[in-house]
C-alpha positions as CSV (number, residue, x, y, z in Angstrom):
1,X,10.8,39.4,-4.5
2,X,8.2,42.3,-5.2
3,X,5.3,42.5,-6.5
4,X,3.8,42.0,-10.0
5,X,2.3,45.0,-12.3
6,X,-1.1,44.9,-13.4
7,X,-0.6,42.5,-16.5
8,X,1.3,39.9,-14.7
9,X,-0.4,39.7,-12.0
10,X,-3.9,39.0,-13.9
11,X,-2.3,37.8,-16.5
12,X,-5.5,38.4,-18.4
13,X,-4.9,42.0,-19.0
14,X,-4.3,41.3,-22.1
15,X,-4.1,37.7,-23.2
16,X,-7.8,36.8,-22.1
17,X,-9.0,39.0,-24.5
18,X,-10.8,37.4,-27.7
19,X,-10.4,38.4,-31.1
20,X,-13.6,39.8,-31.3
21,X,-12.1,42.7,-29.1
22,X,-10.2,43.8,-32.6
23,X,-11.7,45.1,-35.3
24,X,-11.4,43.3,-38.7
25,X,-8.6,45.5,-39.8
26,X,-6.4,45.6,-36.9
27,X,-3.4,42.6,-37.3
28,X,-3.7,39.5,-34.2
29,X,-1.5,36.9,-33.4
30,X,-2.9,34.1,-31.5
31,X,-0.8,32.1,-28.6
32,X,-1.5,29.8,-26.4
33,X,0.5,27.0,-23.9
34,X,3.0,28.0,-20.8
35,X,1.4,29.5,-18.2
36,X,5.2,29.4,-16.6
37,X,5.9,32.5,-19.4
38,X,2.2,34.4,-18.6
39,X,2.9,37.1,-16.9
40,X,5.7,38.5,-19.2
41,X,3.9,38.0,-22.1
42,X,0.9,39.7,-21.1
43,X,3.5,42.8,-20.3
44,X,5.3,42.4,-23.8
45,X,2.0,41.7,-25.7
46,X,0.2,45.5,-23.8
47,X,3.3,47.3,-25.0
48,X,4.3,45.8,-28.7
49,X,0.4,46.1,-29.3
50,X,0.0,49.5,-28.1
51,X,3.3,50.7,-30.2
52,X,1.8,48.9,-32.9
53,X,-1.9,49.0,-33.1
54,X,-1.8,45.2,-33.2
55,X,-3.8,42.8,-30.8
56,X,-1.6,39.4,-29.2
57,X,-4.5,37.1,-27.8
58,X,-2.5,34.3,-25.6
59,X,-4.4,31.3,-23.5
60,X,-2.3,30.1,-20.6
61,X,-3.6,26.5,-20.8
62,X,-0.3,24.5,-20.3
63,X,2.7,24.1,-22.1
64,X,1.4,20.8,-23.0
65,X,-1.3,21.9,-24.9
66,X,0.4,24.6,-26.8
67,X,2.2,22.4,-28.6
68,X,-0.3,20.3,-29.3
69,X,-2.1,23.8,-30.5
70,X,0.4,25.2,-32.5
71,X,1.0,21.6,-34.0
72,X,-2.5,21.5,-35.2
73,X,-2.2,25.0,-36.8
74,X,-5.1,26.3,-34.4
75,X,-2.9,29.2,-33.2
76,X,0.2,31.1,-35.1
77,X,3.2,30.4,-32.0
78,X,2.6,27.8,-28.9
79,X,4.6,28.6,-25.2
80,X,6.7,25.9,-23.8
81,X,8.8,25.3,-20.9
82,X,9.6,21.8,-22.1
83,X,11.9,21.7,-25.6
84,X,10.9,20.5,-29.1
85,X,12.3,17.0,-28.2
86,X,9.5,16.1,-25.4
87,X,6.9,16.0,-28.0
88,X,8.1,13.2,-30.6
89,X,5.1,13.7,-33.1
90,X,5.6,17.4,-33.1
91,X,5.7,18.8,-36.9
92,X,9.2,19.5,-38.6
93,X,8.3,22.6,-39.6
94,X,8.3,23.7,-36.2
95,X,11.3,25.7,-34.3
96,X,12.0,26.7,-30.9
97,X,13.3,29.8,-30.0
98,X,13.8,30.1,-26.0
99,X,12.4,33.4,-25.4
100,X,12.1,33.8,-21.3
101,X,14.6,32.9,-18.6
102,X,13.1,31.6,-15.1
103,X,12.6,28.7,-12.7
104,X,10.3,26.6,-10.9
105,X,9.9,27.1,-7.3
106,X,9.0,24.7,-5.0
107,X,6.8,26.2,-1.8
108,X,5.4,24.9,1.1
109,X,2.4,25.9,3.7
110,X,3.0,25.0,7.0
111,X,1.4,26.7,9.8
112,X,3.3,26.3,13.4
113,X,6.8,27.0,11.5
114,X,9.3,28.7,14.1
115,X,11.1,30.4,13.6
116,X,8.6,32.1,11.9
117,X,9.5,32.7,8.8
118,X,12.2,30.3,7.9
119,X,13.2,29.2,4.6
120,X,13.0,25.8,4.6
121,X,16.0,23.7,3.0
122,X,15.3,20.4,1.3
123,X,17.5,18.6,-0.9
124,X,16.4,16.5,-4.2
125,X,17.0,13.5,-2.5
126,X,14.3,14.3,0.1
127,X,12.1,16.1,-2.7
128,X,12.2,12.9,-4.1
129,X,10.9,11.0,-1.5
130,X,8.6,13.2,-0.5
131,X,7.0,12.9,-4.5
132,X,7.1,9.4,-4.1
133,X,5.4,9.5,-0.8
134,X,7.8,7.6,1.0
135,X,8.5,10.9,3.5
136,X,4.9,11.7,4.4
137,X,5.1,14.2,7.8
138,X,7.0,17.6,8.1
139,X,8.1,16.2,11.3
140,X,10.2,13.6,9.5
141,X,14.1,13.1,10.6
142,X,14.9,13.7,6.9
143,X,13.6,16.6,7.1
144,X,14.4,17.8,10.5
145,X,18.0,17.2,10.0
146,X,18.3,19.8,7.2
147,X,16.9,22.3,9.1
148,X,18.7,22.5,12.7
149,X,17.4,25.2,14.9
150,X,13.7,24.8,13.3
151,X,10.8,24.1,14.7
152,X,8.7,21.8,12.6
153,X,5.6,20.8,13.3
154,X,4.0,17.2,13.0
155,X,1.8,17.7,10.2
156,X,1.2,15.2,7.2
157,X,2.5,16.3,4.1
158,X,-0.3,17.3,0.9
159,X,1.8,16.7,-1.9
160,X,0.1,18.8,-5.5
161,X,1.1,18.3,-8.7
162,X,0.0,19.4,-12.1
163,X,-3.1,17.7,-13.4
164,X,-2.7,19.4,-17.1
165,X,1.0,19.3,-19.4
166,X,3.2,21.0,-18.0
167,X,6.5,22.9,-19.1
168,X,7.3,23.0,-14.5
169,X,6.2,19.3,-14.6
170,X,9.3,18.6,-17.2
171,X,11.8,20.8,-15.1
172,X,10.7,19.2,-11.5
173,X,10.3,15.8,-12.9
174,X,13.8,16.2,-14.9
175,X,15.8,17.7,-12.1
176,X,14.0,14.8,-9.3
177,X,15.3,12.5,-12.3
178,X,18.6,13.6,-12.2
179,X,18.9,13.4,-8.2
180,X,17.2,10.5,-7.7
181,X,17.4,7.3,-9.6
182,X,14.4,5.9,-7.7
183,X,12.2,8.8,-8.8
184,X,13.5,8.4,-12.6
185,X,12.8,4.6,-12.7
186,X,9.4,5.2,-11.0
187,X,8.0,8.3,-12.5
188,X,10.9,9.8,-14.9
189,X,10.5,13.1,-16.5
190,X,8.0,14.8,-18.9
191,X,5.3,17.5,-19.2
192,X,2.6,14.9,-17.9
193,X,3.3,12.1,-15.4
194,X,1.9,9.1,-13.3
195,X,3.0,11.0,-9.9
196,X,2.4,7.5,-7.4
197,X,0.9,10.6,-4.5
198,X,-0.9,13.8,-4.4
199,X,-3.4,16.0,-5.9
200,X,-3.8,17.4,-9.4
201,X,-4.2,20.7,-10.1
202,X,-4.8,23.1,-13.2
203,X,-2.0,25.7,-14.0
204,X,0.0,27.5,-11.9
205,X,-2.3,29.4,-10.5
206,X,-4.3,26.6,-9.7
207,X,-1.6,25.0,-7.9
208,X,-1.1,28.3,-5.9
209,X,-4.6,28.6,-4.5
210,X,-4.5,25.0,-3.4
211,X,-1.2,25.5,-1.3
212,X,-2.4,28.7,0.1
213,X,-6.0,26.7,1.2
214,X,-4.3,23.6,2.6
215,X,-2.1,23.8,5.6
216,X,0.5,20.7,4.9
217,X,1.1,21.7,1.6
218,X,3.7,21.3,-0.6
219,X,3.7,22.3,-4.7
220,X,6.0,23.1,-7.4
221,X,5.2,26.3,-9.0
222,X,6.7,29.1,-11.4
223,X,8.4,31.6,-9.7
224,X,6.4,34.4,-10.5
225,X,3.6,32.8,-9.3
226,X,4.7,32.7,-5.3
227,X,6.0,36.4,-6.2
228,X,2.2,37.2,-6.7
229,X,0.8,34.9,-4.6
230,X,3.1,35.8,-1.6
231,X,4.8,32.4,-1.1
232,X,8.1,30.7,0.5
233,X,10.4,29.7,-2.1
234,X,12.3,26.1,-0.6
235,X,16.1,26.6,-0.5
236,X,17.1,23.2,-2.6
237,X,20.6,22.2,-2.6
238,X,22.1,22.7,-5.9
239,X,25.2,20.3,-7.1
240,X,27.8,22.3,-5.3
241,X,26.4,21.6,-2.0
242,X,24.5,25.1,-1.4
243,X,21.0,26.0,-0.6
244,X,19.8,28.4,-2.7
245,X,16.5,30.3,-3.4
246,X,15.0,31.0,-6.9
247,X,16.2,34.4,-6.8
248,X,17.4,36.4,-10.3
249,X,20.8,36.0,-9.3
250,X,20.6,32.2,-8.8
251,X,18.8,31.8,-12.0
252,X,21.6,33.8,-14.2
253,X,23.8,31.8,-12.7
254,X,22.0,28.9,-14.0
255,X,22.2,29.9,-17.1
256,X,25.7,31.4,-16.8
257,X,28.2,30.4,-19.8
258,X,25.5,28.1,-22.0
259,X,26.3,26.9,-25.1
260,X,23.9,27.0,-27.5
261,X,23.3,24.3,-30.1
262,X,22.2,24.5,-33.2
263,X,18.5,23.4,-32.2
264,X,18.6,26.1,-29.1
265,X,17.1,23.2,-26.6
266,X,18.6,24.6,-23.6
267,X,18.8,22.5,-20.7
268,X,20.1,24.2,-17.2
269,X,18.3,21.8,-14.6
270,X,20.6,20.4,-11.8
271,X,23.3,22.5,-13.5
272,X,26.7,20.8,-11.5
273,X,29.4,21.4,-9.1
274,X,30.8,24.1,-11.1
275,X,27.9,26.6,-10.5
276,X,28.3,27.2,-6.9
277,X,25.3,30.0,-6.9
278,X,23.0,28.3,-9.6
279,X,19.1,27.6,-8.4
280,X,18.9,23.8,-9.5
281,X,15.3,24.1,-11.3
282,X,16.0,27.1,-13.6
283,X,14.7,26.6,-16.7
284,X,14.2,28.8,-20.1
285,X,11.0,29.0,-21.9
286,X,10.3,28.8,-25.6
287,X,8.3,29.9,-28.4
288,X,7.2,27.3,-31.3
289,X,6.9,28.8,-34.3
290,X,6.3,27.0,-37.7
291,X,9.0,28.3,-40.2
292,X,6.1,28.7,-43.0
293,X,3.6,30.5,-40.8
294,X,1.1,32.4,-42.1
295,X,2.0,35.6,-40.1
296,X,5.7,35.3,-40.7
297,X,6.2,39.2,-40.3
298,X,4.0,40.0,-37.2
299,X,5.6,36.9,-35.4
300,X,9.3,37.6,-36.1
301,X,8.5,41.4,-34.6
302,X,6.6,40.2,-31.5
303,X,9.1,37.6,-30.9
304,X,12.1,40.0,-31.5
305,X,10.4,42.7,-29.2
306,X,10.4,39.8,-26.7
307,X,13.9,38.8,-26.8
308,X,15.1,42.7,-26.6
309,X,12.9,45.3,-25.1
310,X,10.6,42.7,-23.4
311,X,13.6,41.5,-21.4
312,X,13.5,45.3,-19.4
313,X,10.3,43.2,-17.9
314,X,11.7,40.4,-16.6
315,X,13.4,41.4,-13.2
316,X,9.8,42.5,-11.4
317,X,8.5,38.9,-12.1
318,X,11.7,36.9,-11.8
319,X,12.6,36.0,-15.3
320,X,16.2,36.9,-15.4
321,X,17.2,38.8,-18.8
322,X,18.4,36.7,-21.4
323,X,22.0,35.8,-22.0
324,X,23.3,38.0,-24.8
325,X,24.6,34.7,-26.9
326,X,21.0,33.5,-26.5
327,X,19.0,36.4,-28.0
328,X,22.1,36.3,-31.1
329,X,21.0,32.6,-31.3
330,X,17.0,33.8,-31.0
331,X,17.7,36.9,-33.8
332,X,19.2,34.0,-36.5
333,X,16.8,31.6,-35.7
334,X,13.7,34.4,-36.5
335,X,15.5,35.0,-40.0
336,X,14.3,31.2,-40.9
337,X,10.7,32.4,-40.9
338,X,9.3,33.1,-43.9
């Protein structure tokens, strides 16, 4: 893991700026959703506007809310880590092109750890419990028995979870779902959810300052977030039995081999047996974009800068570069926008 640039790591650099910043002549695009896909898209938006005197305002307000954005035509693409099919009154005319490879992490604070340092290994099983608050304390056998030769201390376990829609909360929730049958017929998946324990927070950056304040902690939260925030990734055991990190090279294996159907929903939570290096809560991120939009041009370049070029980004903040059948997928899908 190293460290983010400028534009990732405040991921305001660019997209916090207001339209006002332009002057009437200079060509915008408006975004707004995933704060999951922030960081990159501040780097891609500071580059494709600079090469093309354009401005790219984006609002990292939840992938939840970007749909609902875009759907209301209050902004000309919306940023989702959840697919087309989560939102069931979401407009026809509206496609998804997956434009960002990544994962959710899930992290931990937990002073007293020793060996210091440790990576912690939890499987979904225990995740699951832990979300449903029937494993409460570090110091829990569950717990202890995955991690032999660690000291853990008795501490009671904070539990955060999202508090706005969330394209992480649809990963975590789906891959808890698909380990767990309690957790599904308790809380299931989605971008917002009735989570039975824990605190709500705002964004991903919201959920990292409340881990890093509360000793006991434990969140989910986009990998590029603990990158910048200089937080322990948990070691979850994926489907063929290994614990593994959120690293690049776990999340390309994720996404390793992927078919791509004709709608480009691309689902590589909890990914099987036959991905023995896979991270279990990969996920890709999408763009909505309405095929009539108003700024048909300007989108299909900033989103096709993305898909290429932008990729060269990705590594630095953990977004692993997409799979060469997914950008051939992405390139026809931008021809349908008029």
């Amino acid at each position: 893991m190293v460290s983010l640039t400028c534009a990732g790591l405040l991921a305001g650099c660019v997209f916090g700026l207001s339209s006002a910043a332009a002057s009437a002549a200079t060509p915008t695009l408006n975004g707004a959703g995933s704060t999951l896909v922030a960081p990159i898209e501040a780097e891609w938006a500071a580059v494709w506007d600079t090469a093309n005197k354009t401005l790219v305002n984006y609002s990292p307000v939840g992938s939840g809310t970007g749909e609902k954005d875009i759907a209301a035509g209050l902004v000309d693409f919306g940023a989702s880590d959840a697919p087309l099919s989560v939102y069931p009154t979401a407009p026809a005319n509206l496609i998804q092109i997956p434009w960002a490879l990544s994962a959710t992490g899930v992290s931990y604070h937990l002073n007293g750890l020793k060996p210091k340092g440790s990576t912690l290994k939890l499987t979904g099983s225990v995740l699951a419990q832990i979300y449903l608050g029937q494993i409460t304390n570090w110091g829990s056998k569950a717990i202890k028995n995955l991690n032999k030769g660690v000291k853990i201390p008795n501490k009671r376990i904070t539990v955060f979870f999202r508090s706005d829609g969330s394209g992480d909360t649809y990963a975590f929730t789906r891959y808890l779902s698909d380990v767990s049958g309690a957790f599904n017929s308790k809380v299931g998946s989605s971008t917002t959810v009735s989570f039975p324990v824990g605190l709500g927070e705002a964004g991903n950056e919201g959920m990292a300052t409340a881990l890093k304040a509360t000793n006991g902690g434990i969140a989910y939260i986009a990998v590029s977030y603990l990158i910048a925030n200089n937080l322990p990734a948990v070691a979850i055991k994926n489907g063929a039995g290994n614990y593994v990190v959120p690293n690049l090279s776990a999340i390309a294996a994720a996404a390793s081999g992927i078919g791509i159907p004709a709608n480009r929903q691309l689902t590589i939570v909890d990914p099987g047996r036959g991905k023995k290096k896979a991270y279990p809560i990969s996920t890709f991120t999408y763009a909505f974009v309405p095929t009539n939009a108003p700024q048909g041009a300007l989108i299909r370049s900033f989103i096709g800068y993305a898909i290429t070029q932008g990729q060269d980004f990705g590594p630095s903040l953990d977004f692993s570069p997409l799979p060469q059948a997914v950008v051939n997928a992405d390139e026809a899908a931008l021809n349908s926008i008029n």
